[in-house]
N, C-alpha and C positions, 0 to 999 in steps of 0.2 A: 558625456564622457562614458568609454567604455567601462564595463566591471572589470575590477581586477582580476585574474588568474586566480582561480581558486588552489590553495595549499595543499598539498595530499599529505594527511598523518597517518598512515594505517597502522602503523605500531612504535616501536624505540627507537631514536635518531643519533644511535653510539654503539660503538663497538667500543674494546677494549685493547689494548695494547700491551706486552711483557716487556721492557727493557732489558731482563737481564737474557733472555732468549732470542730478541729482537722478531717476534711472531704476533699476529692478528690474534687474540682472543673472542670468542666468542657469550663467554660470562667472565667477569672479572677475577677467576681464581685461575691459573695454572696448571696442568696437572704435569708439565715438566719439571718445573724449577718447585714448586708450590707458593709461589710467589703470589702477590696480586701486580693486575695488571694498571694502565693509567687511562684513564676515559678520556677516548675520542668521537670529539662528536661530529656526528656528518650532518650535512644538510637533509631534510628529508625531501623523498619516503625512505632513504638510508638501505635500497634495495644493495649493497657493498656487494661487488664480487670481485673473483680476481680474474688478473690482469693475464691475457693471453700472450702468448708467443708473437701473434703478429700485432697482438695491442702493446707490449714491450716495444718491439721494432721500432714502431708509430712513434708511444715517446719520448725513442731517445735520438730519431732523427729530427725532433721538433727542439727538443733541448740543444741538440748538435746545429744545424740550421740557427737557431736561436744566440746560442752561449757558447758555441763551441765548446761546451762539456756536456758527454753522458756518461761518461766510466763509470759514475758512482751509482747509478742504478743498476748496474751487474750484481748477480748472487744478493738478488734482496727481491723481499714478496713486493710488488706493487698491488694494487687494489684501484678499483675504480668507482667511483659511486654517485650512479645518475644523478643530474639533478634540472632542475627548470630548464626549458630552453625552446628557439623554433624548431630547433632539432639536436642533434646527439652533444651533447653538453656535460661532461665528466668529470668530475672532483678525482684528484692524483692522490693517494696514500703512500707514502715511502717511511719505512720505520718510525709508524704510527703519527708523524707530519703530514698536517696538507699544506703541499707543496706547489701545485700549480691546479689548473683546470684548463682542459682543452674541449673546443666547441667545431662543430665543423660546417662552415660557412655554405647555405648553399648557393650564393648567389655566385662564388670560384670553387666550389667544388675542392675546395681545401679546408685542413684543420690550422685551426689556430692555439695556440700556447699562451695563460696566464698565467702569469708568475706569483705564486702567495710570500708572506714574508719568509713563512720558514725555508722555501725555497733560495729565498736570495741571501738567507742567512748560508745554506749549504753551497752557494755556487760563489761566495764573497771572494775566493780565494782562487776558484777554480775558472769562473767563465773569461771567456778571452772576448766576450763579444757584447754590446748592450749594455757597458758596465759605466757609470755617471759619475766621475768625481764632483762634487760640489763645495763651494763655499762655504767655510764654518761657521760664516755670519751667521747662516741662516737657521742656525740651531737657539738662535736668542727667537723665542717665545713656540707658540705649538706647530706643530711642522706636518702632521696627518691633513691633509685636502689642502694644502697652503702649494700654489701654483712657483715652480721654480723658472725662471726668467732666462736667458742663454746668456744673459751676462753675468749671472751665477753659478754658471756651469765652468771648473776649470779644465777639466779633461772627459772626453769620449771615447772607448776604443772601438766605433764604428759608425754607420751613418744612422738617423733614426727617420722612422717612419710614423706617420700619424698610426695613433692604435697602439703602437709597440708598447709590449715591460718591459722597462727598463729595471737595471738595478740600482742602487744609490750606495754611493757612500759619503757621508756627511760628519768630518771629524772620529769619531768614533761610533757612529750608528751606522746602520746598512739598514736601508729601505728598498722599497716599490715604487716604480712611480711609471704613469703612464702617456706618453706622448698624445700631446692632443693643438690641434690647429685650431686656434679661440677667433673668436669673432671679426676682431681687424686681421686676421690673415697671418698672424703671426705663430710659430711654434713654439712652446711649453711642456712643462711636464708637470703632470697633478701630482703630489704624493698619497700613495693610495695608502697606504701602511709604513713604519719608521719605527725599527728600535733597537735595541743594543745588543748586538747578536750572543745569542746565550748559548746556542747547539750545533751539533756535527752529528756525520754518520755515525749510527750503532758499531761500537768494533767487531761484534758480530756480524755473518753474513747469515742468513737466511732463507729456508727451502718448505716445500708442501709440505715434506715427510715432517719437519719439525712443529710446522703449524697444527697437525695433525695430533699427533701424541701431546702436546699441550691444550688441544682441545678435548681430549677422549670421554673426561667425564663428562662435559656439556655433551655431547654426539651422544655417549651410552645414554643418559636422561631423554634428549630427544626420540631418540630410538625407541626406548624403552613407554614412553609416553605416547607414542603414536602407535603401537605395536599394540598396547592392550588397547588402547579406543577402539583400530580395527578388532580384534579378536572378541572386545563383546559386543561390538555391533552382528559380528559373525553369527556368533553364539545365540543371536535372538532370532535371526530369520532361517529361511529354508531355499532362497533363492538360489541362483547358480550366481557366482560370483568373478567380474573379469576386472581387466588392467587396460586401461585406456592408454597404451607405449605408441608417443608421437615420434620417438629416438632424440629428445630433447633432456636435456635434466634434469629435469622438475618430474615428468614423466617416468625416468630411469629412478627418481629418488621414492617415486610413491610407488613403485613398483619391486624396490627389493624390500621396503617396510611391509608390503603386501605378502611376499613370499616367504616373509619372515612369521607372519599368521598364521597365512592359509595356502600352504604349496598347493603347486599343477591347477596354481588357476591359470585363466585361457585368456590371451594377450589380443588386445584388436588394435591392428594398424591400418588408420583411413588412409590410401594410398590416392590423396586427389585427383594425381597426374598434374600437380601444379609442386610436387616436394622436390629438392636438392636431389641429385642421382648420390650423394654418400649417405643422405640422411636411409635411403633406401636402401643401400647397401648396410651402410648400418645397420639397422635395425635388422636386417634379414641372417646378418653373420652374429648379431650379437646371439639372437635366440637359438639359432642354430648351434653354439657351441656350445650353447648350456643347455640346449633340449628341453627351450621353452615350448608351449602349445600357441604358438603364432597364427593367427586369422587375420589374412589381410582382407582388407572392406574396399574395393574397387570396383566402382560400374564404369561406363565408355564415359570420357571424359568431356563432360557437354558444354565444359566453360568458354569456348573458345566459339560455341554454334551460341550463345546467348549473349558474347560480347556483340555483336552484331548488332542484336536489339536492344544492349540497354546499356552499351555503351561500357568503357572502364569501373570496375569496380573503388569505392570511396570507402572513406574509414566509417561515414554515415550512411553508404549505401551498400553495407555486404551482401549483395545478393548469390555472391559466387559460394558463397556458404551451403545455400540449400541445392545446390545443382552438385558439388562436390563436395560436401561432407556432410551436412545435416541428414539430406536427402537417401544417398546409401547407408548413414549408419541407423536412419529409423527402419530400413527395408530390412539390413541383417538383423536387430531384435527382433524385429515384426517375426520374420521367421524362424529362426533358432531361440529365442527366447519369449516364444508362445504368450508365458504365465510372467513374464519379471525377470529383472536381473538387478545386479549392483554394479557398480563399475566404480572403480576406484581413481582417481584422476590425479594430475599432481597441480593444481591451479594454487598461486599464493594471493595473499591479501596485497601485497606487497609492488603487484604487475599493475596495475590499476586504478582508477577511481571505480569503474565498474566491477572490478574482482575483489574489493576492497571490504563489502559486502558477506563474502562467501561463507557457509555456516559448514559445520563438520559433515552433518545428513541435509541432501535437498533431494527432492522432485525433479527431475526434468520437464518444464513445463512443455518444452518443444522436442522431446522425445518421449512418446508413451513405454509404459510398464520400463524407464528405465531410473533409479537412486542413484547418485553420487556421494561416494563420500573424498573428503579431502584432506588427509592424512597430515600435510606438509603447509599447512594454508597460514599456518602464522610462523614460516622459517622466513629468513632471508636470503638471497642468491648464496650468501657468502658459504650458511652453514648448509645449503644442498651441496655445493662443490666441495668444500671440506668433509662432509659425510662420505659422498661418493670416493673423493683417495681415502678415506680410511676402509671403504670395505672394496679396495682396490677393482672398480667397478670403471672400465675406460668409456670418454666420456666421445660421444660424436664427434667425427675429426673439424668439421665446419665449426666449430669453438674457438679453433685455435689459431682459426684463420680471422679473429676478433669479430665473428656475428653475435650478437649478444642474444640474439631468438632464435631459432628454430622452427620455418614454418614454410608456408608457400614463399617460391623466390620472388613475385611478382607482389605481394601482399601488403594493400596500400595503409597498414596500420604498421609496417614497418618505415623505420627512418629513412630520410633519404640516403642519409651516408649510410646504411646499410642496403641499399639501391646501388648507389656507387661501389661500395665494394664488390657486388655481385659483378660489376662490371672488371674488375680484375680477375675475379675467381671463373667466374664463370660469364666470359666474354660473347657464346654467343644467342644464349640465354638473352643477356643486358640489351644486345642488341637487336632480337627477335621484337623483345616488349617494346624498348624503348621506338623502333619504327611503326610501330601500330601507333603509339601513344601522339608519336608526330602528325599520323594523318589524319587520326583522329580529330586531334585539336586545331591543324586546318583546317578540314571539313567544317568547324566549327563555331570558325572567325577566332580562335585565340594565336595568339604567338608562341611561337617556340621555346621561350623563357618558363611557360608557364609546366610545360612540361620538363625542363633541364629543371628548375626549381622546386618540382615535387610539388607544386599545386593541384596537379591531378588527384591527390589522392583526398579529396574532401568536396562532398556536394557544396557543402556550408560553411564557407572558411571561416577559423578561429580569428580573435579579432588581432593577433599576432602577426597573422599569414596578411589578413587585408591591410593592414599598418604596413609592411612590407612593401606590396605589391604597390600601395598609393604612392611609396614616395618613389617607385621606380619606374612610376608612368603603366604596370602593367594590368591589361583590362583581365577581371576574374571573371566574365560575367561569356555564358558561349552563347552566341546567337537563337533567336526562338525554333525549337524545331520546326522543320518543315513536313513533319509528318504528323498529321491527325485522327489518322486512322486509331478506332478501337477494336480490338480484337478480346473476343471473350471465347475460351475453351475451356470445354467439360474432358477435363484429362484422364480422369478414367471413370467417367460417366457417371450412376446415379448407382448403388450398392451396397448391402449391409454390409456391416462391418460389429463384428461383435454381436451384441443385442442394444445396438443403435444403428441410425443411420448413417453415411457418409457423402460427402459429395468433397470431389475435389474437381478446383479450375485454375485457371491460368487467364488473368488480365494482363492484356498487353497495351499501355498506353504510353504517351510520351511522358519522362522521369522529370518533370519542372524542378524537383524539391525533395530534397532529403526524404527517407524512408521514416525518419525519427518523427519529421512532422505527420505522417501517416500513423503512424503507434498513437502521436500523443491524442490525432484528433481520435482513435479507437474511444479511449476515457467517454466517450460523449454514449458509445452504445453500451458499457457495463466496467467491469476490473478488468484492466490490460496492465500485462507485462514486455517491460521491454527488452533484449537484449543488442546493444550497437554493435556487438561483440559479433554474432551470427547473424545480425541483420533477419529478425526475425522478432513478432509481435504474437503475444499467446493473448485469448480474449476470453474470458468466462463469461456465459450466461445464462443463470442459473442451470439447466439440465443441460447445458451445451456446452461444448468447448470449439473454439475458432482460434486456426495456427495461420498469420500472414508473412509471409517472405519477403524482401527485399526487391527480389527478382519475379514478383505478380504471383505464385503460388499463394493459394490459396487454397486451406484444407476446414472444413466444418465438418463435425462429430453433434449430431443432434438428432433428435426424435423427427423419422419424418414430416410430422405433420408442420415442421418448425422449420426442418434444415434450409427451405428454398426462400422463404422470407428473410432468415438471415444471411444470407449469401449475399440477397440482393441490399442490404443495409451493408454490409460491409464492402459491397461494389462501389455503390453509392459515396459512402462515405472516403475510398481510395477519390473516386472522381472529383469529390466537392475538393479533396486539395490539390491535385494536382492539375486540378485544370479549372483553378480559383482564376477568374477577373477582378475580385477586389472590388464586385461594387456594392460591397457594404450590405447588402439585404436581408443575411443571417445575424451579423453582427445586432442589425436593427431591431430583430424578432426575435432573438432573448430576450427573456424578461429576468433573465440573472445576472446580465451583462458581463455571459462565462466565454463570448467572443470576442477576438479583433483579429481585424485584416489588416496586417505589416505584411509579409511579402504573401505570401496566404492564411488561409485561417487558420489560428490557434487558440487552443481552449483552454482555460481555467477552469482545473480539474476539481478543482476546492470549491468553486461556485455552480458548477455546472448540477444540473438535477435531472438528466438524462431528460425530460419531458421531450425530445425530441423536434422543437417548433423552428430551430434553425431550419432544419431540414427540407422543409415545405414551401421554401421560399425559393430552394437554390435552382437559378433557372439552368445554369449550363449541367448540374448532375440532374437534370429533368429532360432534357437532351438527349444526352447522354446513354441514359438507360433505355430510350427507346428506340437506341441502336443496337442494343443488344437480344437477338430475338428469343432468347432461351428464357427471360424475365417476361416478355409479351406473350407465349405461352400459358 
């Protein structure tokens, strides 16, 4: 049996709610009414934001479709608040009720609408469609997961389909219930929730401007607490200090906290050539009307010369990270920032299992001479968007068009249904990637499902995606390449650097296996860090430091008399996995038994004692290496 799905907690799983104002709270006091508010709790990680113009649209034609009522979501905050799923999966907030949850199916490339009780409480009266009269027999004994029968049903006002919410009504109670075809073939409805409807719409209606002013002392706190952290972080060093503005929100929110410190710092925007043309726009018109110091970070866009070799980028194999972003923004410190910098970023604990982590002050371990700090790392979406209208700061127009990120369009750590809508927005963008992505996965021996369904974006499907793909007959696995070739380049040759040495290369070999198993088998040569995130492996060894890429980059910072021995270990140690046979022979020659071969080698980092003795067994990285003639030198 698979593990279960691991829970992500990274902070509080409630917000609050004002009745008498009908407004989202974000601490429990008011600062309109000076009321308190009533604790709502969300599912985590409770990342709550609000609801866009085209996520409004969205729904209230699923509610209309559905119930034939939306009017009553007009003039009221909706709120949205991710939660578990194979893909975009949304908890509905309507004056402080959840109300429904809507998911969006990729296997039809539509959303679907679940109804919560408090919903079917608000629609009892309203909806013309989906609506269950039932027998009041069935109120003699408990009625939550009690299966109702069609000869218990006295009235439908329309046809039902397996799947559907239904709503109930049962003597005087109003339920949920949901259509389901049972075993012998026959149609029912489960009651998923039942009880005596207690609520209606706020007779207030409610706007930004009011959520706003009722949150002001939580925002001034906020503010005011992220303002001095930066300023005595300021206050202790000498570096030159910038703003890392991707023209996303989180970015827009750690950047006016920033200016609120330390004016005319110097804003860097990596321009991939893989961004939105508003987010570009954006960004370019925002700084320009405030007379920011805007640096944009663009070299020739090589992403497109490296799909070639290594194939569509994976949320486990970001190699497009180092060719368009990592890659130009260590070249611009390198040079403008000589001696160090700070850079200010907006990353939350909140985005994440891997961000989840994030400390106020870090290192960059895969940027030299550069610190992060993270001003905003413990807000949630709700109070960056509510910060941002109160210091009436407009927000990228691509928000409104319901993207919930801001990043490359093509970016396989995005949802599919954010894939899909690229496909509205921008039609021919969707349809540039999407035909590579088809011939691709010819060439490949897979089917076309696998790219309509977003499988492309994972070397190593979650066990979610393979559950999926089993019961619908579809093969995840792409034929063995047919390319053998090793290719090893010295990319900018053999050079000091500092008052060390440098060597950087480029392995080109065929990608069998996630990059993450590549990081983990590093553990075996010293301390590795990993980021999924950049697609990118930092390695200390004692006087040395080694940065490995997704995409074969490979950079070593070491004392010459060291750099070319470890180069060749960490060749070495790319080959033993990615071009593992699996016959057992290092597994065998641990005497820690910190190996096993499942699909390639992986190492237990807790037993492993670097002694090295796997490694002298491995016949095909012994091969290997002495096809590379720069190591037989």
């Amino acid at each position: 049996m698979r593990n279960k799905q691991r829970t992500f907690h990274p902070g509080r799983s409630n917000i609050f709610w004002c009745d008498d104002c009908n407004v989202p709270l974000l601490s429990n006091s008011c600062s309109l009414c000076g009321g308190s508010g009533k604790f709502v709790y969300l599912s985590p990680p409770a990342d709550v934001r609000l609801c866009s113009e085209a996520g409004r649209n969205l729904i209230k034609d699923l509610f209309e479709i559905n119930y034939g009522s939306s009017g009553f979501l007009d003039n009221r905050i909706i709120l949205f608040n991710k939660i578990a799923g194979i893909d975009r999966r949304d908890q509905v907030v309507v004056d402080g009720h959840l109300i429904a949850s809507i998911s969006f199916d990729i296997t039809t490339g539509i959303y679907k609408l679940d109804l919560e009780l408090a919903g079917a409480f608000l629609l009892a009266e309203k909806a013309i469609k989906k609506v269950v009269i039932c027998s009041e027999a069935l109120r003699k004994g408990h009625l939550k997961g009690k299966w109702i029968e069609k000869h218990q049903v006295i009235e439908s006002n329309s046809g039902l389909n397996d799947g559907d919410s239904v709503i109930l009504k049962i003597g005087g109670l109003v339920g949920v219930g949901i259509v389901r075809t049972r075993d012998n073939g026959s149609s029912a409805i489960r009651v998923k929730d039942i009880g005596r409807r207690n609520l209606s719409l706020n007779q207030h209606s409610s706007d930004i401007n009011s959520a706003v002013k009722a949150n002001e002392t939580h925002l001034l706190r906020l503010e005011q607490t992220a303002v001095r952290e930066l300023k005595g972080y300021f206050n202790r060093i000498d570096q030159p200090v910038n703003v890392s503005f991707s023209g996303g929100k989180d970015s827009l929110a750690a950047l006016a906290l920033t200016l609120r410190a330390k004016p005319n710092v110097e804003l860097l925007f990596i321009n991939t050539g893989l961004e939105f043309p508003e987010t570009v726009n954006y960004v370019q018109r925002f700084c320009s009307e405030r007379k920011l110091k805007l640096r944009i970070i663009q070299e020739k866009n090589k992403f497109f010369e490296q799909l070639e070799i290594f194939g569509p980028p994976a949320k486990d194999f970001r190699w497009c990270c180092k060719t368009n972003k990592l890659g130009p923004l260590t070249s611009y410190i390198e040079k403008h920032y000589p001696k160090g910098c700070v850079t200010v970023e907006g990353r939350r604990i909140y985005e994440s299992f891997s961000r989840a982590r994030i400390q106020a002050v870090e290192k960059n371990p895969f940027v030299p001479n550069q610190t992060t700090l993270c001003p905003i790392r413990n807000w949630n979406a709700l109070e960056v968007m509510i910060y941002l209208n109160w210091k009436k700061l407009p927000l990228n127009p691509l928000y409104e068009k319901d993207y919930e990120r801001i990043g490359c369009w093509l970016c396989p750590a995005a949802l599919q249904s954010e894939l899909a809508n690229t496909k509205k927005t921008h039609p021919q963008l969707y349809n540039e990637w999407t035909s590579y992505l088809q011939d691709w996965a010819k060439n490949n021996g897979l089917e076309a499902k696998y790219i309509d369904w977003g499988f492309w974006r994972w070397k190593k499907h979650p066990s979610k995606v393979m559950d999926l793909a089993q019961s619908y007959g579809i093969n995840l696995r792409t034929k063995p390449t047919e390319k053998k070739d090793i290719r090893f380049d010295i990319v900018k040759g053999v050079s000091p650097c500092g008052l060390k040495f440098s060597i950087e290369a480029k392995l080109t070999i065929p990608q069998n296996y996630p990059f993450e198993s590549v990081a983990k088998a590093l553990t075996m040569l010293g301390k590795t860090k990993y980021s999924d995130e950049l697609g990118v492996a930092n390695l200390t060894l004692d006087d040395c430091s080694c940065t490995l890429f997704a995409n074969g980059h490979i950079l070593v910072i070491a004392p010459e008399r060291k750099a070319k021995s470890i180069l060749k270990k960490l060749v070495e140690t790319i080959l033993r996995v990615q071009m593992c046979t699996g016959c057992g022979i290092c597994e065998k020659s641990c005497p820690q038994e910190a190996l096993k071969i499942i699909e390639t080698m992986e190492v237990d980092e807790k037993r492993c004692n670097l002694c090295g003795k796997c490694a002298k067994g491995c016949i095909i990285a012994n091969q290997a290496l002495k096809m590379i003639t720069f190591f037989a030198s």
